[in-house]
Gaussian input, Z-matrix of N, CA and C with variables (Angstrom, degrees):
# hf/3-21g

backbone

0 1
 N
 C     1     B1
 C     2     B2     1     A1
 N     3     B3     2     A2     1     D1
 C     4     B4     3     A3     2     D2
 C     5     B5     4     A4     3     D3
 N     6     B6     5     A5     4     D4
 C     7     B7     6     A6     5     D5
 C     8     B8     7     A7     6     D6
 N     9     B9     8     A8     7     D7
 C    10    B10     9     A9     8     D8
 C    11    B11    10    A10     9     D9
 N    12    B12    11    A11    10    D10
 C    13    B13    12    A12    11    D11
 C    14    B14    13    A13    12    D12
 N    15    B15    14    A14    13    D13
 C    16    B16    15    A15    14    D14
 C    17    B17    16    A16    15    D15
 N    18    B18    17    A17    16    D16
 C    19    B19    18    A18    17    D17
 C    20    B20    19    A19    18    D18
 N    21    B21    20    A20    19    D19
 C    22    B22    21    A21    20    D20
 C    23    B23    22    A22    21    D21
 N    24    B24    23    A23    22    D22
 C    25    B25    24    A24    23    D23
 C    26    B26    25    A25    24    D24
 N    27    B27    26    A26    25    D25
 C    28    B28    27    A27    26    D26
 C    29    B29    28    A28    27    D27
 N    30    B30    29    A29    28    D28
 C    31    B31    30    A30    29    D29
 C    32    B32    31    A31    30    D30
 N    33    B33    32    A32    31    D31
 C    34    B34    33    A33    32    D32
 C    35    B35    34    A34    33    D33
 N    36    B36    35    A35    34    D34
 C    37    B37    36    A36    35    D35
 C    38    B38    37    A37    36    D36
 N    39    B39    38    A38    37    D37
 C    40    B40    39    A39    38    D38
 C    41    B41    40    A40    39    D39
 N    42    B42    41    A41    40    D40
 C    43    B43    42    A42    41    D41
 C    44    B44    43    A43    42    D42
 N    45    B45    44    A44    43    D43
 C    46    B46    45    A45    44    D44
 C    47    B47    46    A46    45    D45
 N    48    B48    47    A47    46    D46
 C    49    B49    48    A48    47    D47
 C    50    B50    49    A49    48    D48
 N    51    B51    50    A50    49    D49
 C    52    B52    51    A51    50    D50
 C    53    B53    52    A52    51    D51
 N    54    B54    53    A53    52    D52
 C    55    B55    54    A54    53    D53
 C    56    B56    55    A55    54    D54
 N    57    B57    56    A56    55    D55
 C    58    B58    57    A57    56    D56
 C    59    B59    58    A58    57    D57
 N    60    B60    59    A59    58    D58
 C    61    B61    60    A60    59    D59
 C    62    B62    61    A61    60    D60
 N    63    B63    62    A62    61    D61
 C    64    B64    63    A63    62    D62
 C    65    B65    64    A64    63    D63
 N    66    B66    65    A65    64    D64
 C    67    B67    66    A66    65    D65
 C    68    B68    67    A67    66    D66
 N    69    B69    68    A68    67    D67
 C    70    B70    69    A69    68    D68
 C    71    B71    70    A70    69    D69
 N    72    B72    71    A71    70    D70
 C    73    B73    72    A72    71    D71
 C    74    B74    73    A73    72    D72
 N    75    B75    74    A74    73    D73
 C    76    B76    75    A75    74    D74
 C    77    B77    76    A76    75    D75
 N    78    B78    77    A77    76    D76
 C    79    B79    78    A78    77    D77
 C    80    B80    79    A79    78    D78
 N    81    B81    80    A80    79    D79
 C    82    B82    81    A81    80    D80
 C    83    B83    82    A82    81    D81
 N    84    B84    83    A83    82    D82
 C    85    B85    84    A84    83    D83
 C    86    B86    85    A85    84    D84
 N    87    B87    86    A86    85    D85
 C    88    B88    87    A87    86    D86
 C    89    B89    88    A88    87    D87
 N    90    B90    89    A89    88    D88
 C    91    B91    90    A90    89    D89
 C    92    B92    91    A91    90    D90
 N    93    B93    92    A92    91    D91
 C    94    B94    93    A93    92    D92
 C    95    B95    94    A94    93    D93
 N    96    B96    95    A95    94    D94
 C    97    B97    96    A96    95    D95
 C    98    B98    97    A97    96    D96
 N    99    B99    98    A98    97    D97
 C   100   B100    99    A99    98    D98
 C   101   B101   100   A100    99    D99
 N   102   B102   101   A101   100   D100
 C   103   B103   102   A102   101   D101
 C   104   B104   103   A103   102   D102
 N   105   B105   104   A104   103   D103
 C   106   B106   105   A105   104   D104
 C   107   B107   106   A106   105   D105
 N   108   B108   107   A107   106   D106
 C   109   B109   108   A108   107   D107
 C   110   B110   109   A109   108   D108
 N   111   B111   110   A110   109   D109
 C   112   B112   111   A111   110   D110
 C   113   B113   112   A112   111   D111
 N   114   B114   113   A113   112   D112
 C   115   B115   114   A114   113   D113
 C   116   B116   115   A115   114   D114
 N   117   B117   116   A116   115   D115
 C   118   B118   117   A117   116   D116
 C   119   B119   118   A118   117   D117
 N   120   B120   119   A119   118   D118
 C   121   B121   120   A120   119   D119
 C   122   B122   121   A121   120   D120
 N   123   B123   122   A122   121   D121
 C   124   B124   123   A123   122   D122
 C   125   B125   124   A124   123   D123
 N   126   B126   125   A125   124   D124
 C   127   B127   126   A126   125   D125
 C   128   B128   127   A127   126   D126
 N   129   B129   128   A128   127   D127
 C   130   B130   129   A129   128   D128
 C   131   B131   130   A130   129   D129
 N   132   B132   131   A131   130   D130
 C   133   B133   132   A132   131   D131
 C   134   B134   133   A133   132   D132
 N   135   B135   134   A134   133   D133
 C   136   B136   135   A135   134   D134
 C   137   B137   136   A136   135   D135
 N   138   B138   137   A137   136   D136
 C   139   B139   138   A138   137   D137
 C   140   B140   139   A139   138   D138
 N   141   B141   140   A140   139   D139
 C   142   B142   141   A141   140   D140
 C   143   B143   142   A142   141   D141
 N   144   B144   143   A143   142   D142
 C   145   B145   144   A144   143   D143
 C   146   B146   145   A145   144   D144
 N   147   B147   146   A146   145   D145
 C   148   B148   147   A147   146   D146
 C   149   B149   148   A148   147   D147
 N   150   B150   149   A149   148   D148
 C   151   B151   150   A150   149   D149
 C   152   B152   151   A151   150   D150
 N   153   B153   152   A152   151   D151
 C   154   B154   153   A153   152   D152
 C   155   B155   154   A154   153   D153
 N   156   B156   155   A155   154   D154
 C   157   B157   156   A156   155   D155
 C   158   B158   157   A157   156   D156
 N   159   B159   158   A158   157   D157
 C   160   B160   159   A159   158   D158
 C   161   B161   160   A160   159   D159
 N   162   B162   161   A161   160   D160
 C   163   B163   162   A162   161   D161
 C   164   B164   163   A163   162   D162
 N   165   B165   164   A164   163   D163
 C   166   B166   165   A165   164   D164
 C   167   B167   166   A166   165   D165
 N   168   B168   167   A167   166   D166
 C   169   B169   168   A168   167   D167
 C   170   B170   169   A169   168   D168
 N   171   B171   170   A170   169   D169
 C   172   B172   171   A171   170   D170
 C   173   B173   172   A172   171   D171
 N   174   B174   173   A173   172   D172
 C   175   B175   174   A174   173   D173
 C   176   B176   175   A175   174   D174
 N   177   B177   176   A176   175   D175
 C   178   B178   177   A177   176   D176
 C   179   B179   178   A178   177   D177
 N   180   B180   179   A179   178   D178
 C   181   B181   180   A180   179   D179
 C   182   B182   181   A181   180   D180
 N   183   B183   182   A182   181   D181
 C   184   B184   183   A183   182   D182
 C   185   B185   184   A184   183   D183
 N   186   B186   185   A185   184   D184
 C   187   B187   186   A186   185   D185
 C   188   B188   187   A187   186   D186
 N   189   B189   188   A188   187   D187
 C   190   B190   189   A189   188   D188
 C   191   B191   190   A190   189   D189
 N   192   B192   191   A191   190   D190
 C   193   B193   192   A192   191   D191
 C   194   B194   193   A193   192   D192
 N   195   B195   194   A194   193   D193
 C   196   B196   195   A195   194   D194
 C   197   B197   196   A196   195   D195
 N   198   B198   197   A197   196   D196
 C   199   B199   198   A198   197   D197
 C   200   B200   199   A199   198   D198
 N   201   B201   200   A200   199   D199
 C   202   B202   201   A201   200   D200
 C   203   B203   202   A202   201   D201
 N   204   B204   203   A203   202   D202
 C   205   B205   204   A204   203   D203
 C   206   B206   205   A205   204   D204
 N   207   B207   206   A206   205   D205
 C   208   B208   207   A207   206   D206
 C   209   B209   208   A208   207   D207
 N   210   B210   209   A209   208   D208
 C   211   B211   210   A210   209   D209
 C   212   B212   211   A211   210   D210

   B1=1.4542
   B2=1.5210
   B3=1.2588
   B4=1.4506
   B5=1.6965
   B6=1.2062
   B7=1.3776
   B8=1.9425
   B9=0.8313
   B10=1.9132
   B11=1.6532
   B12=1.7907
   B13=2.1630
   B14=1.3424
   B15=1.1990
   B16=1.2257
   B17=1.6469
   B18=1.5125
   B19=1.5562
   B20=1.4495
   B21=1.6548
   B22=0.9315
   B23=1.2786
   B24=1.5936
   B25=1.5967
   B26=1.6510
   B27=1.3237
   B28=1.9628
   B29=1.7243
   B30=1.6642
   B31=0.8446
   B32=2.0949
   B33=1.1270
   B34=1.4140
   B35=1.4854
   B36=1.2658
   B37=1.9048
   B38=1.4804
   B39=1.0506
   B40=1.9377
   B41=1.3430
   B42=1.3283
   B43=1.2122
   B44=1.6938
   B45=1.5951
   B46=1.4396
   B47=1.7176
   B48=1.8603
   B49=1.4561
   B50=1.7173
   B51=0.8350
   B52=1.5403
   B53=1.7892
   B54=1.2117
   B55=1.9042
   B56=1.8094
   B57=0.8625
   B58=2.1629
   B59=1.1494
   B60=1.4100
   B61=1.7135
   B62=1.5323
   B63=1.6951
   B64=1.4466
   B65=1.9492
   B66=1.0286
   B67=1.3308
   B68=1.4523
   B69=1.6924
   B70=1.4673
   B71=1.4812
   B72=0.6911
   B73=1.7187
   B74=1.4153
   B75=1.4368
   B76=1.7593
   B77=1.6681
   B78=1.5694
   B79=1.6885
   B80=1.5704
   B81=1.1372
   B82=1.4542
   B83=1.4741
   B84=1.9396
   B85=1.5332
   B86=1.8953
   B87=1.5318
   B88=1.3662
   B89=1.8383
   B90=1.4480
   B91=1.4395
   B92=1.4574
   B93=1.4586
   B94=1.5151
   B95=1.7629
   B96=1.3669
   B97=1.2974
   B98=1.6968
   B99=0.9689
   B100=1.6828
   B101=1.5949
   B102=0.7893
   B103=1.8408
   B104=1.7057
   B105=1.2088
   B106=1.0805
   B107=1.9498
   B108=1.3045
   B109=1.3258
   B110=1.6206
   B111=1.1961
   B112=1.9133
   B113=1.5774
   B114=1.4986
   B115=1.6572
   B116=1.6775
   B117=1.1582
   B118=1.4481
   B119=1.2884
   B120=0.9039
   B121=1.6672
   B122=1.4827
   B123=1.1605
   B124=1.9817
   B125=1.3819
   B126=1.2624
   B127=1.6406
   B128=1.1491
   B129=1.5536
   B130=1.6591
   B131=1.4983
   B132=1.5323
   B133=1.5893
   B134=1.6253
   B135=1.3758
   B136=1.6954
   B137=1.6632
   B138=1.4835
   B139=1.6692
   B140=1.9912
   B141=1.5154
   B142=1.9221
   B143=1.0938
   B144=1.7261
   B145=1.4152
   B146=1.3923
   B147=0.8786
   B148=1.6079
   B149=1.8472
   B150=1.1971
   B151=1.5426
   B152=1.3276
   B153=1.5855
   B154=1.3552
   B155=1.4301
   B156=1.7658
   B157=1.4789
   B158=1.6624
   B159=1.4615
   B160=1.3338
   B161=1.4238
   B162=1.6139
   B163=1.5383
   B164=1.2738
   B165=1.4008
   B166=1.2334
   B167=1.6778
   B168=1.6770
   B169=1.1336
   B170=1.7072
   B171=1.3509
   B172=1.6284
   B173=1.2494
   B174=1.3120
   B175=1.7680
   B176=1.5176
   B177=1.2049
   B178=1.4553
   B179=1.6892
   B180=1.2962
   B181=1.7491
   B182=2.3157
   B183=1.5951
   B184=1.7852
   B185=1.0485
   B186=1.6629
   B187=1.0980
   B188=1.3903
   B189=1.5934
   B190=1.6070
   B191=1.5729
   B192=1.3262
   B193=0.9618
   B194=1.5384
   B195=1.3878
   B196=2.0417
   B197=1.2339
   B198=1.3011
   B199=1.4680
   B200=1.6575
   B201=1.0966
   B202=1.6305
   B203=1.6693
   B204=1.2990
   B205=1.4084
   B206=1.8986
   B207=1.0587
   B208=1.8522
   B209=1.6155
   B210=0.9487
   B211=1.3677
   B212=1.5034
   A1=110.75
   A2=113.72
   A3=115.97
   A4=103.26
   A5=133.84
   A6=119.01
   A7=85.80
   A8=99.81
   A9=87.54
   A10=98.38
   A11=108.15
   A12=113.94
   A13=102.29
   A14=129.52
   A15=117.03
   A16=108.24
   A17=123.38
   A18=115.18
   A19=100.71
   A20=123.03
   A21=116.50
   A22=130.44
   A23=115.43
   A24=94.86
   A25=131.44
   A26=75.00
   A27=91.41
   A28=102.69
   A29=128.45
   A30=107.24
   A31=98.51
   A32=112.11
   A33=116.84
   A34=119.27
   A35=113.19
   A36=118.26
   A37=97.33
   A38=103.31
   A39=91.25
   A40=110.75
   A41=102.97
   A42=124.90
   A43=130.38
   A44=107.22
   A45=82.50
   A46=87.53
   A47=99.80
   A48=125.50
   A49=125.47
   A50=117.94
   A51=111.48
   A52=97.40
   A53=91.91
   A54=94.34
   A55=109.64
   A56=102.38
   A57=89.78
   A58=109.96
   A59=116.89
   A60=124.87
   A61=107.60
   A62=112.78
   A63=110.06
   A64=94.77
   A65=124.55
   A66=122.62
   A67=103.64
   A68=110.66
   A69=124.36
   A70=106.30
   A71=123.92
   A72=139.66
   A73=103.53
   A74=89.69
   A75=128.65
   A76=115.28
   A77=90.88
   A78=107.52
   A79=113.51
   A80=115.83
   A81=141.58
   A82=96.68
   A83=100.83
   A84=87.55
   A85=74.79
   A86=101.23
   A87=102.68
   A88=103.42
   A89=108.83
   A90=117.24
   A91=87.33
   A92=146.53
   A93=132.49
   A94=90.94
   A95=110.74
   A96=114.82
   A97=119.41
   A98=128.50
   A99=143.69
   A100=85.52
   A101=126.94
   A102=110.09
   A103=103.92
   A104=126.77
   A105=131.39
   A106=125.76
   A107=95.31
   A108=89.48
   A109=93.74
   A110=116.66
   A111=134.58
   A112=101.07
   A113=109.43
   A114=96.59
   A115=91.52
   A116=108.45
   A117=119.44
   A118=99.32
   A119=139.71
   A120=145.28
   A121=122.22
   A122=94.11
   A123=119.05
   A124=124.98
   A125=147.63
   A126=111.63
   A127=128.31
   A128=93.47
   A129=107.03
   A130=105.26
   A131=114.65
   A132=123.44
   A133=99.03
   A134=123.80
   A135=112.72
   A136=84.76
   A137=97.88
   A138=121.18
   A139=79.50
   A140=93.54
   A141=118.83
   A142=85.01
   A143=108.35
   A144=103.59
   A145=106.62
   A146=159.52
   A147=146.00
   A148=100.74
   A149=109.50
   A150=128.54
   A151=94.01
   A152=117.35
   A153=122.41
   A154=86.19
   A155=109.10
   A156=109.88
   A157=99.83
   A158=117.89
   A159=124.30
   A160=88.43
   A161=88.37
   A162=111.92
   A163=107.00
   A164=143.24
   A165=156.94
   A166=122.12
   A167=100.48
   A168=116.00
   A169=96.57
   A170=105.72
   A171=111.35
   A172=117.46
   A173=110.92
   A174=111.87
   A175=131.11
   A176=145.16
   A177=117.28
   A178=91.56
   A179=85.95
   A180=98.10
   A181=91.77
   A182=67.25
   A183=90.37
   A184=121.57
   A185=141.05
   A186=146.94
   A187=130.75
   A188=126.17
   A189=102.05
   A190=100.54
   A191=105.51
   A192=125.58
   A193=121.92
   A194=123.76
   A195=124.47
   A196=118.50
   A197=132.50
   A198=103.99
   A199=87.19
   A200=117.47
   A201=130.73
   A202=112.46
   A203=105.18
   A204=93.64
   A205=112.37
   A206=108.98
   A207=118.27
   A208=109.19
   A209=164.88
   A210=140.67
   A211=116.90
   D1=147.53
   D2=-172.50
   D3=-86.61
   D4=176.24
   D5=-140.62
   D6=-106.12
   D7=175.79
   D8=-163.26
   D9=-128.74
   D10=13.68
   D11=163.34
   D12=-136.45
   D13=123.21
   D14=166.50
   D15=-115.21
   D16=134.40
   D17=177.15
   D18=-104.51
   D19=136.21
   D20=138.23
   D21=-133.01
   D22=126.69
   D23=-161.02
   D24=-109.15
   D25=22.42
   D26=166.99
   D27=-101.68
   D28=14.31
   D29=151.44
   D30=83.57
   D31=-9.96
   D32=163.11
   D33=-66.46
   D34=159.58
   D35=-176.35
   D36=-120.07
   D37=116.25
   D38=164.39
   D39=-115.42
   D40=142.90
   D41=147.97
   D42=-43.22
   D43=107.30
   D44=-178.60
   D45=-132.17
   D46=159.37
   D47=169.25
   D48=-110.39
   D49=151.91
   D50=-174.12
   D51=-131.36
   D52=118.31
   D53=171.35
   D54=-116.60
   D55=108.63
   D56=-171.04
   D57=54.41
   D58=-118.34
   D59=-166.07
   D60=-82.04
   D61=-15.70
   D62=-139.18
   D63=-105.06
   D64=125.77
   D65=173.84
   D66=-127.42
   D67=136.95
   D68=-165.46
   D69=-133.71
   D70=161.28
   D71=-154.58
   D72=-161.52
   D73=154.06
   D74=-169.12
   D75=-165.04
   D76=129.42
   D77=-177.95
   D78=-152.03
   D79=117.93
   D80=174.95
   D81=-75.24
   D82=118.99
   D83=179.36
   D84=-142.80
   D85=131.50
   D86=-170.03
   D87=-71.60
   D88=172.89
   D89=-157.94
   D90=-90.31
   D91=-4.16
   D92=-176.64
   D93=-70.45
   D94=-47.12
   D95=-160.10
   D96=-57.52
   D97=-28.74
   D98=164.46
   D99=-76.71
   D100=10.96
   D101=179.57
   D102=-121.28
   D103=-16.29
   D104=178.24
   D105=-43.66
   D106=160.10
   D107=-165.78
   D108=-101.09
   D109=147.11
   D110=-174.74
   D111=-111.85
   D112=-39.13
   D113=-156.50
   D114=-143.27
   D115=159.77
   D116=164.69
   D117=-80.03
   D118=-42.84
   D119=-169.52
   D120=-78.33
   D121=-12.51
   D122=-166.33
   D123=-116.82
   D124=108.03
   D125=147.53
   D126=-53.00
   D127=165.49
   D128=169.19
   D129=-37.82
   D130=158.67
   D131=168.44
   D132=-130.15
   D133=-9.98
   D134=-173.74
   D135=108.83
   D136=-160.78
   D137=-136.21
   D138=-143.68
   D139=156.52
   D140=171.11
   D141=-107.02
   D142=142.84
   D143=155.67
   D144=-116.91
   D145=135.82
   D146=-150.88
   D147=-160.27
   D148=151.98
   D149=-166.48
   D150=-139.72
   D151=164.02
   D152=173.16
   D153=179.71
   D154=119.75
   D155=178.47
   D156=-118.02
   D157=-171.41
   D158=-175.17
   D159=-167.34
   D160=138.95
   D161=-175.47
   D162=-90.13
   D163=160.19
   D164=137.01
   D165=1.54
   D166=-39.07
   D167=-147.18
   D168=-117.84
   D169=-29.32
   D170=175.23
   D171=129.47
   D172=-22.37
   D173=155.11
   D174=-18.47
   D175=129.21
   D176=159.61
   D177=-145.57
   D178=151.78
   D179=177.75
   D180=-147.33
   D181=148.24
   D182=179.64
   D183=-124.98
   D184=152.90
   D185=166.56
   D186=-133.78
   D187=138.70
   D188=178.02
   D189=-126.65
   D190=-179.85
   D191=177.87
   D192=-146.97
   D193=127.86
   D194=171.93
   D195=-70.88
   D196=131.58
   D197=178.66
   D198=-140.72
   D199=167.87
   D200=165.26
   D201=71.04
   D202=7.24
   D203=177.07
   D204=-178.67
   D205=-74.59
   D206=-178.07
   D207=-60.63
   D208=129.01
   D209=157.62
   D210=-85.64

């Protein structure tokens, strides 16, 4: 089953597919947005991209990722 909340909070739409167990996703998030400003005190560092699924059964596992700026 495809997951029945999706958050995204840059306001992106993704595309998602479901093949058997395996569901994959896609989101266009324009390059201003990793450019954004966080702090008066700070530059930008980029954007989290983070996932968190849940199984059927109650499992959940998460992952992130940096993109556009901090590594």
């Amino acid at each position: 089953h495809a997951p029945s909340a999706l958050n995204f909070g840059s306001r992106a739409k993704p595309s998602m597919q479901q093949t058997g167990a395996r569901l994959t996703g896609r989101a266009v998030v324009p390059a201003k947005e990793h450019q954004r400003s966080h702090s008066v005190w700070r530059g930008p560092y980029g954007s989290i991209v983070t996932a968190v699924v849940r199984t059927e059964d109650g499992c959940v596992a998460g992952a992130y990722v940096v993109t556009g700026g901090i590594g």
